[in-house]
C-alpha angles and dihedrals in degrees: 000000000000084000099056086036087059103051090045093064089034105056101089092051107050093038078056097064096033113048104054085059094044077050093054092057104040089062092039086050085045088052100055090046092051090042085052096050094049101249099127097161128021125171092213096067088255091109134103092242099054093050103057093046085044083061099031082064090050090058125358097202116060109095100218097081097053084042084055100044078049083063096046095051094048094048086049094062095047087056086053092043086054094039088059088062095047101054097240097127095162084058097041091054094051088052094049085045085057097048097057094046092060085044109253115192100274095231094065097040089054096046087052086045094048094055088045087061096045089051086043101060096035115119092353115156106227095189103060082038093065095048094047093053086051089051093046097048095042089056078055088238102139085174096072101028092057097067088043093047084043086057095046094051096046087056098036101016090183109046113140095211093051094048086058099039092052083049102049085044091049090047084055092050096052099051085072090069106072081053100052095036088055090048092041102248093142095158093056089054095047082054100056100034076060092050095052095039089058097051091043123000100192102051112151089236099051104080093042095048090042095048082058100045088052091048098055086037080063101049091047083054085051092048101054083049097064101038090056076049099058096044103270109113094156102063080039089066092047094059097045094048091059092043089053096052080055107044101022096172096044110132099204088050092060097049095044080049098058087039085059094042095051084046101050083045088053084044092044085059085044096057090039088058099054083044092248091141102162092053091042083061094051093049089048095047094053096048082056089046095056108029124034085179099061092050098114092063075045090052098048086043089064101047083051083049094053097038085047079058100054089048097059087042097060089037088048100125131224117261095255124037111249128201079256091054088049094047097046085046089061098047088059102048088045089052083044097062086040087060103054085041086070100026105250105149100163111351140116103028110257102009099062119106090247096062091048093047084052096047081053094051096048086052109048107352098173093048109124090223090057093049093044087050086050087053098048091045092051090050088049100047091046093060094029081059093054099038082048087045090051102042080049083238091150095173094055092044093046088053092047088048094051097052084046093057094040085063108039117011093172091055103132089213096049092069079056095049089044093056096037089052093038087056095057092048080055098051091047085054094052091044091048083047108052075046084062081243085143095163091049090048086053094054093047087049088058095040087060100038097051086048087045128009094185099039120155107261091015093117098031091054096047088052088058094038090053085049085055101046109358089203077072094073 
């Protein structure tokens, strides 16, 4: 029995420290299977690639996955080395593109670019190559006079006319930006400011148009801010999904996406608790989409969401009420109002007024007497949060909240009840902290960021809290 009871109250903790490692080498075992098997880069998230920056981000510091993505990058420039043989330049070109992303050392992409441009310019009629880039530029189409105008330099570099005619195209491409930034396609813009970056880098057009790509980039990143701050983690995720098509390698992307992801999982237990299952798996599913870091509060969510299941399932009532069902209907609402006699709002399992609200909902949720019980208990959570609030009884206030938020997660006033009480776990943690009361300042830190990911000081106070004790990151 002291065997089972242990592993009972040990089970979160110890699933905390293991399974991000057991993560970390399931995608790097996943890498080297999809490197064998030839699939380097795959937009779908199935590639090698994918996978060892998948587990890179997971942890930074183990050397397999940039040995990996050095695998991948080598095995990319021999594709483009065989692709050169073979006369698929297009193809050539993707692979060498590959390569230097993943860093390549820079002598042996060059000498692979060298002999691509050789290839490329070999028995290329310039003539018919000219006519065609006018063409092309005076359609207006820049998409297909780049490529000709970038022929026609790498056999005559410093042709005057083609020099023209590739400013005049990239002028056209870029026109295209101011319209897709005002329309938010961020990640078209980025698309073509890199394609015109790449045929001339120092295009008059390029820092004024990227100044204002990264600054729309920037007010996407504070809108999906505000709107995790304001309790809407699922339109959040949207928009940082998009961003981060946009901007891959943006740092405060990232962290607003890992804020999202722990707060759809919170929201996920939210919805299971209420026995909205479907949408619980949606939320979930997201927070996986958008943040591999943030996978083990994915992964408790989902146990919540299965155990919240198998709840419903064993509440689930018959199709016609019996004298039994009465009768049980009754019990609940009775410990119900015992419950809330003695303020247990959540606690202990079973006995709270919460659980028996919820037996009585399962049970007859249309039943006056059970709406009028959800009324009164939301009534009394909302003002038991701010008494508790008022007297800086954080534990109270953090029960009453949560049956609050079990029962109505919608609820406008609840977002309010959540930061204020996400602020004063912070102030206690600042307080345990300057005591040298680094565990308890922990705990205050995890109490706040699971209220509020995006809460005002979060982020400012971590930082301090890992100086202090770096097991703390």
């Amino acid at each position: 029995m002291l065997v089972l009871l242990s592993l009972v109250l040990l089970r979160e903790p110890l699933g905390e420290r293991l399974w991000p490692q057991a993560r970390i080498d399931h995608l790097l075992a996943e890498g080297r299977q999809a490197l064998a098997e030839g699939r380097l880069d795959q937009a779908g998230g199935g590639g090698a690639r994918q996978k060892f920056e998948a587990a890179q981000a997971l942890d930074s510091d183990r050397g397999e996955a940039r040995a990996g993505l050095a695998q991948v990058g080598q095995a990319a420039l021999a594709r483009a080395r065989s692709a050169i043989s073979g006369g698929r330049l297009a193809e050539a070109r993707r692979w060498l593109d590959l390569a230097a992303d993943l860093q390549v050392p820079r002598a042996q992409v060059a000498a692979v670019a060298a002999s691509l441009r050789q290839a490329e310019t070999a028995g290329i009629d310039l003539e018919r190559v000219r006519v065609r880039a006018a063409a092309a530029l005076a359609a207006g189409d820049a998409d297909a006079a780049l490529p000709l105008y970038a022929q026609w330099l790498a056999v005559a570099p410093g042709d005057s006319a083609a020099l023209e005619g590739r400013e005049d195209a990239l002028s056209l491409l870029l026109e295209r930006v101011p319209t897709a930034l005002h329309e938010g396609d961020l990640a078209a813009a980025a698309r073509w400011l890199e394609q015109a970056r790449r045929q001339d880098p120092g295009h008059v057009d390029l820092p004024r148009l990227r100044a204002a790509w990264a600054q729309a980039v920037a007010s996407d990143v504070r809108r999906a801010e505000d709107l995790l701050r304001r309790g809407r983690p699922e339109p959040a995720a949207a928009l940082l999904v998009a961003l981060r098509e946009a901007a891959p390698d943006d740092p405060a992307i990232h962290q607003a996406a890992e804020r999202t992801a722990r707060a759809l999982a919170a929201h996920s237990r939210r919805l299971a608790s209420d026995f909205r299952f479907d949408q619980a798996d949606a939320a979930l599913e997201a927070a996986r989409t958008l943040a591999p870091s943030a996978q083990a509060e994915v992964a408790r969510a989902a146990m919540d969401l299965e155990r919240g299941r198998q709840a419903a399932a064993r509440l689930r009532p018959p199709a016609r009420a019996t004298p039994a069902m009465k009768a049980s209907l009754q019990r609940a609402l009775a410990g119900f109002e015992e419950a809330m006699r003695r303020g247990d709002w959540i606690e202990p399992p079973g006995g709270s007024a919460y659980d028996r609200l919820r037996a009585a909902q399962a049970m007859a949720p249309q039943d006056p007497a059970v709406r009028a019980a959800v009324g009164r208990m939301l009534r009394a959570a909302s003002a038991c949060v701010d008494d508790a609030l008022r007297d800086n009884r954080l534990r109270a206030a953090q029960d009453c909240h949560d049956a609050w938020q079990v029962l109505a997660p919608a609820d406008p006033a609840l977002a309010q009840a959540r930061q204020r009480l996400a602020q004063r776990w912070l102030a206690v943690g600042d307080e345990r902290l300057r005591a040298g009361e680094v565990g308890a300042a922990a705990g205050a830190l995890e109490a706040a960021r699971r209220l509020d990911p995006s809460a005002t000081g979060l982020e400012d106070f971590a930082a301090r809290l890992a100086r202090a004790d770096p097991a703390t990151r």
